[in-house]
C-alpha positions, -999 to +999 in steps of 0.1 A: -354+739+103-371+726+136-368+690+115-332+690+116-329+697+150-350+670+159-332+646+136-301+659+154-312+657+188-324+619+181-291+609+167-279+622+195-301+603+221-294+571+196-257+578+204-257+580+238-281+546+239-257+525+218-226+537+240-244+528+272-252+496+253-217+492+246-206+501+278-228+475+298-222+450+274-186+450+284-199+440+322-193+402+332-223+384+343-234+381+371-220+357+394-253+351+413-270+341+384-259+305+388-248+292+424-218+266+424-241+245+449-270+244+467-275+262+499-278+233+532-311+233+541-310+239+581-333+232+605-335+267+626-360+256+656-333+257+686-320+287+674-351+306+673-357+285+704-331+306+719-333+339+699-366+344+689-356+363+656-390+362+637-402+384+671-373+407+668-377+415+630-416+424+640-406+447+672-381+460+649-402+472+621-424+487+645-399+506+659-388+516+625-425+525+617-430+548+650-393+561+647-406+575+607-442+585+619-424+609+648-401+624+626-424+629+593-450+645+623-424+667+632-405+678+601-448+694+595-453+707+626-419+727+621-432+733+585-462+745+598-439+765+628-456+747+660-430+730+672-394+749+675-365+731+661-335+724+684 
């Protein structure tokens, strides 16, 4: 008895697969796959001349990483009830 239910319940799983299948198979390609052209190559030295965006991106990220370790320190000290929540 536990056999058929088994058999059953893969069918059923083999189903759902081959519909899902289906179903993406319907999907167009992508149209990233292939670019029309090539991207310009352009030379970016007075920009970041100007705008130093390789300097941002790093203050950034460690903003981002002080920003997460402040909040994950202080979602466990309310955990742990130190610090009270306002």
């Amino acid at each position: 008895m536990a056999n058929f239910f088994i058999r059953l319940l893969n069918y059923c799983i083999a189903g759902v697969g081959s519909a899902l299948s289906w179903c993406l198979a319907l999907l167009p390609e992508s149209p990233f796959g292939n670019p029309a052209s090539k991207p310009s190559s352009i030379d970016l030295g007075y920009v970041t001349w100007l705008i130093p965006f390789p300097t941002m991106l790093a203050h950034l990220a460690v903003l981002i990483g002080a920003i997460t370790v402040w909040y994950s320190i202080r979602v466990a000290a309310r955990w742990l009830k130190v610090a009270k929540g306002g």
